[in-house]
VOGUPA-518249 format. One record per residue (C-alpha): residue number from 1; residue in one letter; x, y, z. Coordinates in nm, 4 decimals. Layout:
BEGIN
{NUM,a,{X,Y,Z}},
...
***
This chain:
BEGIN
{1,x,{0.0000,0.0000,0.0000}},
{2,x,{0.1095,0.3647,-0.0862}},
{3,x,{-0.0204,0.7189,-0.1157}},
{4,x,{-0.0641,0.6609,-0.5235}},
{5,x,{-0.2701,0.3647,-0.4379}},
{6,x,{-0.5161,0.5577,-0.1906}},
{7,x,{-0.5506,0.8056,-0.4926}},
{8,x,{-0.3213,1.0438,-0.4768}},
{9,x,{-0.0637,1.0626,-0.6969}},
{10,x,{0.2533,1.3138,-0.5776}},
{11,x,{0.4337,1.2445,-0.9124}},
{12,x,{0.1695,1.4423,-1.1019}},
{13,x,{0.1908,1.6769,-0.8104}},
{14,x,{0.5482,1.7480,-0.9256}},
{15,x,{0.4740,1.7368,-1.2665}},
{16,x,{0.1897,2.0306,-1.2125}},
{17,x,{0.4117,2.2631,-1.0436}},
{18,x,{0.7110,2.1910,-1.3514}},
{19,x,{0.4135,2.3061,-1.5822}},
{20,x,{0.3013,2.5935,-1.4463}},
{21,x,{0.6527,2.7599,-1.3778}},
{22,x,{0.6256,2.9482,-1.7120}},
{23,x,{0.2777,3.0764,-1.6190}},
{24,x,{0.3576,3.2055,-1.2385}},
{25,x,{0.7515,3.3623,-1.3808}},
{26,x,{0.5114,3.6226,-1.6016}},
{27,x,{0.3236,3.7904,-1.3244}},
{28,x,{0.6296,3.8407,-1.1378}},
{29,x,{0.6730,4.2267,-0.9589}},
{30,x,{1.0267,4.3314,-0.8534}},
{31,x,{0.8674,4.3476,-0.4584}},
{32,x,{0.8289,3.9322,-0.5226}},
{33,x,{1.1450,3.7513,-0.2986}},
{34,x,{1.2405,3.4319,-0.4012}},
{35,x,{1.1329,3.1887,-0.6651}},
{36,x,{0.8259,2.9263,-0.6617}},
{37,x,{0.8086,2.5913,-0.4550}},
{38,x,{0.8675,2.7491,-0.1192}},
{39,x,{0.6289,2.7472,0.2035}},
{40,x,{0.5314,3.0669,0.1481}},
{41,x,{0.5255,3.3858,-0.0838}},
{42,x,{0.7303,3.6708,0.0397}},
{43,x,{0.6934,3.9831,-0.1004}},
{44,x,{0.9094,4.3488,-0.0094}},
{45,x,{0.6880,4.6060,0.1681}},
{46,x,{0.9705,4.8601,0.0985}},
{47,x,{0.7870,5.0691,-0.1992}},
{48,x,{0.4778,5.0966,0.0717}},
{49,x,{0.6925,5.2756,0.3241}},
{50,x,{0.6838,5.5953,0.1131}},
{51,x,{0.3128,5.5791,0.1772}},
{52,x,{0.1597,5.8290,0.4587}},
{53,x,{-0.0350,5.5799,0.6240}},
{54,x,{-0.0627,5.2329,0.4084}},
{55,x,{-0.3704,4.9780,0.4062}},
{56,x,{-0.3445,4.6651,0.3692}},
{57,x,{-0.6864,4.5588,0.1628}},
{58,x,{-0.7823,4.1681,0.0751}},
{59,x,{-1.0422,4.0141,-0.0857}},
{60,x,{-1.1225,3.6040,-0.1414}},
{61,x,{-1.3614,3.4464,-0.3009}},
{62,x,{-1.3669,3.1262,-0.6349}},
{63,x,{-1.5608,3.1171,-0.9315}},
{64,x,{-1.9191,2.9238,-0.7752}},
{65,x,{-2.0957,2.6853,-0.9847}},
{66,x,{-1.9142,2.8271,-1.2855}},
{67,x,{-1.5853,2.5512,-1.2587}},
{68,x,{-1.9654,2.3448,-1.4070}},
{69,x,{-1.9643,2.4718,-1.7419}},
{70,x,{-1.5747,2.4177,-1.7205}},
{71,x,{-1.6090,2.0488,-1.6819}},
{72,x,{-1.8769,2.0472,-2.0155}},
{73,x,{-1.7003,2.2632,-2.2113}},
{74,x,{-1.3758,2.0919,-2.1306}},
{75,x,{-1.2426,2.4702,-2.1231}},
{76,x,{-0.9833,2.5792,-1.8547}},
{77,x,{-0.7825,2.8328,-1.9718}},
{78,x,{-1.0098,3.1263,-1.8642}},
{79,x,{-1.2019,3.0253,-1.5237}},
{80,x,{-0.8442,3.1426,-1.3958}},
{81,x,{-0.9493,3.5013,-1.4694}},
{82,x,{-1.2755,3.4638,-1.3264}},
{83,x,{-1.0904,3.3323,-0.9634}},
{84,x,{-0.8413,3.6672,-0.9824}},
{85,x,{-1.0789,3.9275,-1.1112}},
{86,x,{-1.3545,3.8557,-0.8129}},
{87,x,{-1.0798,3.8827,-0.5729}},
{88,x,{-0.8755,4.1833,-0.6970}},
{89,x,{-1.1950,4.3733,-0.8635}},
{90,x,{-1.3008,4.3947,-0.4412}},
{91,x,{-0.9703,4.5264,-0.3572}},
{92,x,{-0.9563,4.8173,-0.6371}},
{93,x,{-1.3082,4.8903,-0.5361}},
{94,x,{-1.1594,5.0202,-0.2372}},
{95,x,{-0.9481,5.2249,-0.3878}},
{96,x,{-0.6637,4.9841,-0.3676}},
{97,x,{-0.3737,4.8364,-0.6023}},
{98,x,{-0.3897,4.4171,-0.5997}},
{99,x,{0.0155,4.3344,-0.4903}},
{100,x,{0.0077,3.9668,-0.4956}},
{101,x,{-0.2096,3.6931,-0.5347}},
{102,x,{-0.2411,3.2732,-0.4235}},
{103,x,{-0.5197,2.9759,-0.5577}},
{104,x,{-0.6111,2.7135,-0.4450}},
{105,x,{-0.7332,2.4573,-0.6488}},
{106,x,{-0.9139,2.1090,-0.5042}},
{107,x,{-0.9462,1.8108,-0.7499}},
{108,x,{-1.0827,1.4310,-0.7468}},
{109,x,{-0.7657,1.3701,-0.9211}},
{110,x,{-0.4401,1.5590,-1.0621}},
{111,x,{-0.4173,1.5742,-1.4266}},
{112,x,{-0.1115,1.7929,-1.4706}},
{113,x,{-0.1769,1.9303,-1.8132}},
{114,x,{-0.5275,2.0545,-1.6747}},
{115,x,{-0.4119,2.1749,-1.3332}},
{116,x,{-0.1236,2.3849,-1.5362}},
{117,x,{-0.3854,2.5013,-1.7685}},
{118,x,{-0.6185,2.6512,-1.5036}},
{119,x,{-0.3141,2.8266,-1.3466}},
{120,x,{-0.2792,2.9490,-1.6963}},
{121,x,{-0.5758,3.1486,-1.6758}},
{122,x,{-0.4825,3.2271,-1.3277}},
{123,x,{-0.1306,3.4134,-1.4153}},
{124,x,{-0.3531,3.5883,-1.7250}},
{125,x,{-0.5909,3.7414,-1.4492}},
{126,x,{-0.2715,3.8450,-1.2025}},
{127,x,{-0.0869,3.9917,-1.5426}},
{128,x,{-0.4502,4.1711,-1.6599}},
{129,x,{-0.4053,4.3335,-1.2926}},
{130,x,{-0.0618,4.3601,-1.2180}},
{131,x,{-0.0212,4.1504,-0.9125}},
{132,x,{0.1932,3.8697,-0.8576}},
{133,x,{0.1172,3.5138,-0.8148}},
{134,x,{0.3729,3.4166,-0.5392}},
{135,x,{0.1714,3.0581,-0.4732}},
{136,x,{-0.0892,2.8276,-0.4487}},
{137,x,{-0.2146,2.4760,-0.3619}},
{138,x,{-0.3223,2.2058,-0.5780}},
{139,x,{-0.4894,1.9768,-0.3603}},
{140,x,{-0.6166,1.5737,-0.4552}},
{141,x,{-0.9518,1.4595,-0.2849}},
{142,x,{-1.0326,1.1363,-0.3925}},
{143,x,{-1.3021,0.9664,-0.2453}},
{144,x,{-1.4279,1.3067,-0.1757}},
{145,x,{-1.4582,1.4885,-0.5123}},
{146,x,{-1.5057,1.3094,-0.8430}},
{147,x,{-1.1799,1.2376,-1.0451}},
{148,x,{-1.2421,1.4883,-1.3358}},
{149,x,{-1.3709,1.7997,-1.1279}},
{150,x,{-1.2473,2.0439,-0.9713}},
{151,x,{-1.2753,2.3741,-0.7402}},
{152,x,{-1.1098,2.6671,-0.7931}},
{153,x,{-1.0575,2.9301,-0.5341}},
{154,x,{-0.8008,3.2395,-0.4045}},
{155,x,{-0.7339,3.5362,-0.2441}},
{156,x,{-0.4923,3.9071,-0.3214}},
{157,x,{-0.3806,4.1244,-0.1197}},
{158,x,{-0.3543,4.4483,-0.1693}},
{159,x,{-0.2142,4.8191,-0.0326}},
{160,x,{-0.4071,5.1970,-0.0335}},
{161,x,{-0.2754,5.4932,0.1174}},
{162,x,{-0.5531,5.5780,0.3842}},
{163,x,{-0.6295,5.9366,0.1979}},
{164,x,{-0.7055,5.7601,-0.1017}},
{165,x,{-0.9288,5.5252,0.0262}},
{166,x,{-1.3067,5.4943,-0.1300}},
{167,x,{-1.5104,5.4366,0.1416}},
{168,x,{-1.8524,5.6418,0.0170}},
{169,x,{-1.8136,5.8773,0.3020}},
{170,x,{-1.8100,6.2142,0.1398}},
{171,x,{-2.0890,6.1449,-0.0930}},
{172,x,{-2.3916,6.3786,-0.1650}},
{173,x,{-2.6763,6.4294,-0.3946}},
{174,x,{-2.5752,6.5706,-0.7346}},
{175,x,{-2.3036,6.2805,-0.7671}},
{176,x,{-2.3008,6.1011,-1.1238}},
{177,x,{-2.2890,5.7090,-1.1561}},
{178,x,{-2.0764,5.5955,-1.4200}},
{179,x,{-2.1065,5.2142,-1.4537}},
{180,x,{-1.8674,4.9739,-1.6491}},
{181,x,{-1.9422,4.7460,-1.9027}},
{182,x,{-1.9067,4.3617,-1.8012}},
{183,x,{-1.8005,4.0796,-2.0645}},
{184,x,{-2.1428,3.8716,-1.9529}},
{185,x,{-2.2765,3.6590,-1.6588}},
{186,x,{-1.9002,3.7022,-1.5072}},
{187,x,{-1.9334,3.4512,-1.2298}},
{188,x,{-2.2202,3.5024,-0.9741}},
{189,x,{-2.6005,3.3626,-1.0966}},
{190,x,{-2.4382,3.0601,-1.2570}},
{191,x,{-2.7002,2.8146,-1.0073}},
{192,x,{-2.9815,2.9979,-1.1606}},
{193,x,{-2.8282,2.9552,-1.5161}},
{194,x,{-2.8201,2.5936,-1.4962}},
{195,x,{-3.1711,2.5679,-1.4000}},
{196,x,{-3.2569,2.8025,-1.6660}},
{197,x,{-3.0958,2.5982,-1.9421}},
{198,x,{-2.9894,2.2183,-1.9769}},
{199,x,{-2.6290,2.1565,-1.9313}},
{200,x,{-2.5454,1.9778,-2.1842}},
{201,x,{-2.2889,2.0127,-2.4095}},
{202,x,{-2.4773,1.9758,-2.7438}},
{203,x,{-2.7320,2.2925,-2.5870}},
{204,x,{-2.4223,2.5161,-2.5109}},
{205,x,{-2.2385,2.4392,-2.8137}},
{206,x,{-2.6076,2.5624,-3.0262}},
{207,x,{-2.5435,2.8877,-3.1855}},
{208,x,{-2.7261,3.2188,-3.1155}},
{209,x,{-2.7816,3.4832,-3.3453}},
{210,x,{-2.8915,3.7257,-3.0932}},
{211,x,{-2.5467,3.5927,-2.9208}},
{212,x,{-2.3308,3.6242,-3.2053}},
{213,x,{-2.1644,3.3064,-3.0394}},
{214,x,{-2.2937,2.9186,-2.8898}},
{215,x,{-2.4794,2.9824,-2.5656}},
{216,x,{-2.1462,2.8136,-2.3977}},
{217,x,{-1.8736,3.0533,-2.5094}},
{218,x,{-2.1239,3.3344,-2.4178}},
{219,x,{-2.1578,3.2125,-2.0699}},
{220,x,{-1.7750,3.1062,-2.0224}},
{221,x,{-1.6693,3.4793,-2.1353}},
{222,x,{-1.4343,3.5762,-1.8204}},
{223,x,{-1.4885,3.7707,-1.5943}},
{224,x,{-1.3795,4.1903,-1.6195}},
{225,x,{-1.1050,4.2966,-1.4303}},
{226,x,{-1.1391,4.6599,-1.3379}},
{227,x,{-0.8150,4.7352,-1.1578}},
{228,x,{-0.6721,4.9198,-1.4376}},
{229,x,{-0.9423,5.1197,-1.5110}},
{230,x,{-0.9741,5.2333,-1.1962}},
{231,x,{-0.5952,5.2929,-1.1506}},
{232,x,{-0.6284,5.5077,-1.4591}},
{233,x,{-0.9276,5.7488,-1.3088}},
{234,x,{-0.6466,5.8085,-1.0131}},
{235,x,{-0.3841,5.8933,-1.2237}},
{236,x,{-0.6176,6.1504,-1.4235}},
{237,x,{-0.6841,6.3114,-1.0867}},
{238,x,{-1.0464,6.2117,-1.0669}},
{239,x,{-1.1768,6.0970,-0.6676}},
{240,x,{-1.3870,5.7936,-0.6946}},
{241,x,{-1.6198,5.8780,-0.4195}},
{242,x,{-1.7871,5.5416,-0.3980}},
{243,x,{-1.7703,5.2388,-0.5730}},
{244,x,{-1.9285,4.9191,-0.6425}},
{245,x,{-1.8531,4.5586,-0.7776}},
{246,x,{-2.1785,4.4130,-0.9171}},
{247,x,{-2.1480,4.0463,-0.7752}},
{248,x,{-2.3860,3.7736,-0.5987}},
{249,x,{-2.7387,3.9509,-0.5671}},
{250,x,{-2.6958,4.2289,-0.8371}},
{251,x,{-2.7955,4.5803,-0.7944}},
{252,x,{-3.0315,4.5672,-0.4896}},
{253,x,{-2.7400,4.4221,-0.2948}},
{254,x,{-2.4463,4.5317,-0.3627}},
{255,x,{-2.5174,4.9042,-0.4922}},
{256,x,{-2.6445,4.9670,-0.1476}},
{257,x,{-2.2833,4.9194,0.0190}},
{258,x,{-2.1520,5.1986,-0.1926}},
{259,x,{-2.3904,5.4644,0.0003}},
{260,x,{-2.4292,5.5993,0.3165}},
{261,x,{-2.7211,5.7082,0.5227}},
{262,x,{-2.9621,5.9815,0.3562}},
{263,x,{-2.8186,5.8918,-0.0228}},
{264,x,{-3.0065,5.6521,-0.2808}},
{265,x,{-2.8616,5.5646,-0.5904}},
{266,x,{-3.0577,5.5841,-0.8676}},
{267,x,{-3.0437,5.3871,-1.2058}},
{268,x,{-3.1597,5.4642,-1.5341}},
{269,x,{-3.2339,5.0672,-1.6421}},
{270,x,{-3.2578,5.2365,-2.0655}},
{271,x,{-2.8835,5.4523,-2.0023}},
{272,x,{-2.6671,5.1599,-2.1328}},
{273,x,{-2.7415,4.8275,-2.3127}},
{274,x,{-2.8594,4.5281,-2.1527}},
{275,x,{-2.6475,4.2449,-2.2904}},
{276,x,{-2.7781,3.9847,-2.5101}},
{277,x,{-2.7131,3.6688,-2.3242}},
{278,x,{-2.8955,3.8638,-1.9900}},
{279,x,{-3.2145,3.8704,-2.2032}},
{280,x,{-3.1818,3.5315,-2.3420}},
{281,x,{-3.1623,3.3873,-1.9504}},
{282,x,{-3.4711,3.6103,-1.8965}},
{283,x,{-3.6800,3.5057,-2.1793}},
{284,x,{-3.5943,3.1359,-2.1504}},
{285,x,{-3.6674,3.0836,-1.7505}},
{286,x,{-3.9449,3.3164,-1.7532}},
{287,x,{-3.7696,3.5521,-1.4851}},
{288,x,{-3.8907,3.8635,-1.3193}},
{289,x,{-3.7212,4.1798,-1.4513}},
{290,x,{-3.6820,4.2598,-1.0791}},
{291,x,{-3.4954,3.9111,-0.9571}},
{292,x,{-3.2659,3.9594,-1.2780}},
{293,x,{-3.1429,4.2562,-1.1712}},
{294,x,{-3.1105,4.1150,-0.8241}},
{295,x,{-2.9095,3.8017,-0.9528}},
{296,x,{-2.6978,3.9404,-1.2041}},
{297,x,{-2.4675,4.2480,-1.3187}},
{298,x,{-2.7455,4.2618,-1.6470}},
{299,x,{-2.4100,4.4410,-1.8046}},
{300,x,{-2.2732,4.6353,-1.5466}},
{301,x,{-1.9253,4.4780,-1.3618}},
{302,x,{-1.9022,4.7939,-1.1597}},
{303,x,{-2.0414,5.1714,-1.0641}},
{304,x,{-1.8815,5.4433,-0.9160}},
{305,x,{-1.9904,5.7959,-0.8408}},
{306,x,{-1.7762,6.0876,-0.8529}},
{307,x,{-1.8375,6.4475,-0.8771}},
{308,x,{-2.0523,6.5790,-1.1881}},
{309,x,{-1.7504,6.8100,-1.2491}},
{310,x,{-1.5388,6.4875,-1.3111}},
{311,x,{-1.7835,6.3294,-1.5333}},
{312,x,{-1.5880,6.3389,-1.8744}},
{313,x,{-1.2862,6.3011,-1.7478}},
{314,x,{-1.3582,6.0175,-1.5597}},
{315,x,{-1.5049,5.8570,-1.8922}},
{316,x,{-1.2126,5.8988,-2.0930}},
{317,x,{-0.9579,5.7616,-1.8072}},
{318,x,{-1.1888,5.4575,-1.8618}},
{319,x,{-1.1826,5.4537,-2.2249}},
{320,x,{-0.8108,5.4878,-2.2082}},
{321,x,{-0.7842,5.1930,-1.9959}},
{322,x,{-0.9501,4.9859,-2.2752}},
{323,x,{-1.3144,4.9638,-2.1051}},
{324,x,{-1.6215,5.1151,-2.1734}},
{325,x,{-1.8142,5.3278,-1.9266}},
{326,x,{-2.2051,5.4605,-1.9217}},
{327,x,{-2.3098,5.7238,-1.7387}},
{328,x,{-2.6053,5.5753,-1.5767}},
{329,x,{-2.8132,5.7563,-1.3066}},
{330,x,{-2.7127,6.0106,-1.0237}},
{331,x,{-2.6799,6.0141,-0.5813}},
{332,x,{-2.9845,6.1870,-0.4612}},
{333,x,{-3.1580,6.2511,-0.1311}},
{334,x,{-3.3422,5.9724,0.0146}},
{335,x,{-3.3689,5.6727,0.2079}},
{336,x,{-3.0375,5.4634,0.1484}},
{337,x,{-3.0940,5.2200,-0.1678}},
{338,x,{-3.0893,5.1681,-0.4787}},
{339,x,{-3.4188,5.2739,-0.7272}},
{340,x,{-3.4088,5.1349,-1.0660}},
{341,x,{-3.6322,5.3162,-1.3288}},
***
């Protein structure tokens, strides 16, 4: 009897970390100490010392019921992306710059080739926001998970001077909400997708003309990573005054969290376009407009206010940062919440 015998295979252990070396080397910073394979990450704090007063920011979080379509697509080159940008898009919606980032990836069994092509996607989302990857885990579960499935998980950290923080708490009527576009479904709603249509892999691979795509690639798109568009509004001198990642529960959740008492955001549903595969899901489960846009980002990854003074430039830090913004409703008086109309 031996550990390969009870199902877990160190050999392909090795063999997953040998793959992935050319991945992890890209996202490297000069801050990062040391190579990978050791215990830990270590990364230089010197650069943060020039700071007034530094913040360390961190966010977690995996890519939900989304690793699913993964398995039937037998795609895993981008659900990487989708692990980093729901971490790191939390941290920059504080107002903060990602530093470094680790996974963690569980699996029925190690397939090398697969476990090196997820961390793939991973190092793409830590290059798309500049923050290292200085580790991970790979983890074999047999017995526990099934041998061709996976979960995918992580967590950045990240580092604001306290000045420049966005915490919402000089808002006031008159602000203007700029929301940014999102690539699709990004990863939060996925249980209610999979109810919606049959996961199967001759329905995702069916083409859409409304879609421009097969219902699978449409749903798979990755997630939007937001840090440098954000970074860019800072370095055109615009203050973010409050700031919102549209995740889990959509607009009537997480909008909310941007505000403070005696503000209510409100949204102008016609300002921007509703993405095509948001009104497919709608039309095909029959759903409520109102639990749509409390289930998904309905084409909005993120909204931030800033002063109506700021407006254009704000927009064109965006644009220059390669994504597209809407301006999409405005702060006003009221009871703290969000009002959709």
């Amino acid at each position: 009897m031996d550990y390969k015998s009870a199902g877990v295979d160190i050999e392909a252990g090795y063999k997953s970390v040998e793959l992935m070396k050319q991945y992890v080397k890209e996202t490297m910073r000069p801050e990062v100490l040391g190579g990978l394979g050791g215990f830990s990450g270590a990364f230089s704090l010197a650069k943060i010392k020039e700071m007034e007063d530094p913040v360390l920011l961190s966010g977690t979080d995996g890519c939900g019921t989304k690793v699913k379509l993964a398995f039937l697509l037998d795609k895993h080159d981008t659900i990487g992306i989708d692990a980093v940008a729901m971490c790191v898009n939390d941290v920059a919606c504080a107002g903060g710059e990602p530093l470094f980032f680790l996974d963690y990836i569980a699996c029925g069994k190690n397939y090398p080739e697969k476990i090196a092509t997820i961390v793939k996607g991973v190092a793409e989302g830590c290059l798309q926001s500049e923050c290292a990857l200085v580790g991970g885990e790979t983890a074999e579960h047999p017995g526990l998970m099934p041998e061709d499935e996976y979960d995918l998980a992580g967590f950045s950290v990240g580092v604001v001077d306290r000045k420049d923080m966005i915490t919402g708490e000089n808002l006031k009527p008159g602000d203007v909400l700029i929301g940014m576009a999102s690539t699709g479904v990004h990863s939060n709603g996925f249980s209610l997708v999979r109810k919606v249509f049959e996961m199967t892999t001759e329905n995702l691979n069916t083409y859409y003309d409304e879609l421009g795509s097969t219902l699978g690639e449409a749903l798979i798109a990755p997630t939007r990573i937001y840090v440098k568009a954000l970074k860019s509004i800072k370095n055109a001198g615009v203050t973010v005054k409050a700031c919102s990642h549209i995740t889990g529960g959509g607009f009537y959740e997480n909008v909310p969290r941007m505000l403070i008492d005696g503000t209510v955001a409100e949204i102008r549903k016609d300002s921007y376009p509703v993405l095509p595969i948001f009104k497919l899901i709608q039309k095909t489960g029959n759903i409520d407009e109102k639990m749509m846009y409390n289930t998904f980002n309905m084409g909005l990854g993120m909204i931030l206010a800033v002063d109506s003074a700021d407006v254009d430039k704000a927009m064109e830090a965006i644009r220059a940062a390669g994504d597209t913004p809407y301006v999409v409703g405005q702060i006003k008086a009221g009871e703290k919440g969000v009002v959709l109309c």
